[in-house]
Structure formats: C-alpha cells, structure tokens
C-alpha positions in Angstrom: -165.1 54.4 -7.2 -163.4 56.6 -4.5 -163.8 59.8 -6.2 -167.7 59.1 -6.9 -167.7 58.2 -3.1 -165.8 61.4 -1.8 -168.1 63.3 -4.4 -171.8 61.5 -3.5 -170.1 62.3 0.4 -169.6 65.6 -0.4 -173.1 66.6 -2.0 -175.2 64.5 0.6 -173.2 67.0 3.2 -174.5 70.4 1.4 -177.6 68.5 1.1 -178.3 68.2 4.7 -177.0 71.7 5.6 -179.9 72.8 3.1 -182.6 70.6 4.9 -181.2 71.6 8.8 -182.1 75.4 7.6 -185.3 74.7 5.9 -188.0 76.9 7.9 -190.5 74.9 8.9 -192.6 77.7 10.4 -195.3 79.7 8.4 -196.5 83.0 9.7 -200.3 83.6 11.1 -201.6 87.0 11.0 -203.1 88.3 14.2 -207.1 87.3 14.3 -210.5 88.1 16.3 -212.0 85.5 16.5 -215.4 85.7 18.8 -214.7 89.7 19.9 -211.2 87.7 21.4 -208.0 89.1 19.8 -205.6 86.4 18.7 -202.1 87.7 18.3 -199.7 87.1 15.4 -197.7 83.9 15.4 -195.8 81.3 13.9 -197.2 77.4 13.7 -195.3 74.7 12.2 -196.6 73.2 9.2 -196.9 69.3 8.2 -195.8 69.8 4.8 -192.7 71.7 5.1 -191.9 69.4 8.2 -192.5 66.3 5.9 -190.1 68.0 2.9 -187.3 68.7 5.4 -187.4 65.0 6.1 -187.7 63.9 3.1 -184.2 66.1 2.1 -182.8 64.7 5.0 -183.4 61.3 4.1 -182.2 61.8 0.8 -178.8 63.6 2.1 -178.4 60.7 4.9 -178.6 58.1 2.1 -176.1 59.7 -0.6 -173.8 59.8 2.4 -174.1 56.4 3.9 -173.6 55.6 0.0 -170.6 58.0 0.1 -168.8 56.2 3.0 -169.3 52.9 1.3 -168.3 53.4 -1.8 -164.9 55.2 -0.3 -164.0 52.7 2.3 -165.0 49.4 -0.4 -164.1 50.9 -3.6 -160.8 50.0 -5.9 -158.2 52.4 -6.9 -158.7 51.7 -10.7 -155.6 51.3 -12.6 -156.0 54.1 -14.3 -155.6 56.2 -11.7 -152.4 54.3 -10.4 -151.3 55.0 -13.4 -152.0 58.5 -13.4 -150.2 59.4 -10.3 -147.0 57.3 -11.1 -147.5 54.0 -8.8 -147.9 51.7 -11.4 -147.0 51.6 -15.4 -148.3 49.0 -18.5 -145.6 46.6 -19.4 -145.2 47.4 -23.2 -145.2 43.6 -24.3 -148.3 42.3 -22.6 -150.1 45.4 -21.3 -150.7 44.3 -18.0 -150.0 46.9 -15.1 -146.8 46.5 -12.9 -145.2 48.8 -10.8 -142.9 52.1 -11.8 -139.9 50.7 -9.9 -140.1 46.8 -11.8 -137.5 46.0 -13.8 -139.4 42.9 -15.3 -142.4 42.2 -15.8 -143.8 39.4 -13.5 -146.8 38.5 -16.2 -144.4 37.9 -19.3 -141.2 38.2 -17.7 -139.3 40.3 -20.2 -137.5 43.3 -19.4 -139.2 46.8 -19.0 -137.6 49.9 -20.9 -136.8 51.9 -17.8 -138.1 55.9 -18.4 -135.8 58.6 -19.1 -136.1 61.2 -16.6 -136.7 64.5 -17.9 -134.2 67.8 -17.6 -134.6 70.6 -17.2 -131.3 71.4 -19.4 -128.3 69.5 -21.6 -126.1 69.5 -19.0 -128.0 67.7 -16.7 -128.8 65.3 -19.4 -124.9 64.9 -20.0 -123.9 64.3 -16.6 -126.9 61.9 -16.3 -125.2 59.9 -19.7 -122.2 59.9 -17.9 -123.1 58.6 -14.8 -125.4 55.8 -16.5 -122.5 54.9 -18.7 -119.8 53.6 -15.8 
C-alpha cells in the first residue's frame, strides 16, 4: 500500500503543476464599438477557470489519498521479503525474520542460508571456519 501511496502522491503532484499553468485568459481582438475604439485584451473565462479547479481538486484529492495511504499502509510481507528482513519458515510457511534461528510459530529449526561466493576459496575458508 506504500508504493500505491508514493505513486497516487506522486501523480496528484504533476497533476497540480498542470492545473497552476493552465491559462485561464482568452484573447479579445481590438473592437469599435459606437465610433469608440476598444483595444485588444485579455478577459478571464468561467469555463477554463472552472476546469483549472476542477484539475486542482482532482490533484488535491489523489494527494490527500497519497499521504494516507503512505503514513497508514502495511509493508506487505512480500516486500519484507523481497528486501531480506524477513524469510518463510519452510515447515509452516509463516514469515519470521532472516536472523531467527527457530521458528516462533512451529518451533522447529530454520535451515540457515548459505552465503554466496564469489569464488572456491572463499567457500573453503567459509567450511573451515563453520566446521571448528
């Protein structure tokens, strides 16, 4: 649930830099009007106004949502899991940590992994040491 928040956060942030740079302005042409000459200028319209809040409403939302979801969601196991905090006991499946030794749901002992070399002798001297 924290990714989706950081993501939602994320998105509703390039949202509302798109709506702070709508232009809400719309050109008018220079007019006579009664033998009065009206120059050229720029008017704010409703419309645009009303879809530039409607964008920031929208952006505002998905990043009150955002926040929530990151400061109230659970780290899923999976993702423990995926960055070496925690490990499934191979008897009952449940989640423990890397470090356990046994498992507190079924109590029996966990395989402990094999670190991973980068060459034999480093895998001899780590046989070695293991072995007194």
């Amino acid at each position: 649930m924290r990714t989706v928040g950081v993501l939602l956060f994320i998105i509703g942030g390039i949202w509302a830099l798109f709506a702070f740079n709508m232009n809400t302005s719309v050109s008018i042409e220079s007019q006579y009007v009664g033998g009065i000459n009206i120059p050229a200028h720029a008017v704010h319209n409703i419309g645009l106004m009303d879809e530039k809040r409607s964008h920031l409403i929208i952006s505002a939302l998905l990043i009150v949502v955002g926040v929530i979801l990151f400061v109230f969601g659970k780290v899923t196991d999976k993702e423990m899991i995926d960055r070496g905090e925690m490990k499934k006991c191979p008897h009952c499946a449940e989640v423990v940590k890397t470090d356990a030794k046994i498992c507190r749901y079924c109590g029996k002992e966990l395989p402990q992994p094999v670190p991973k070399f980068k060459n034999k002798q480093e895998y001899e001297k780590w046989k070695l040491a293991k072995m007194k």
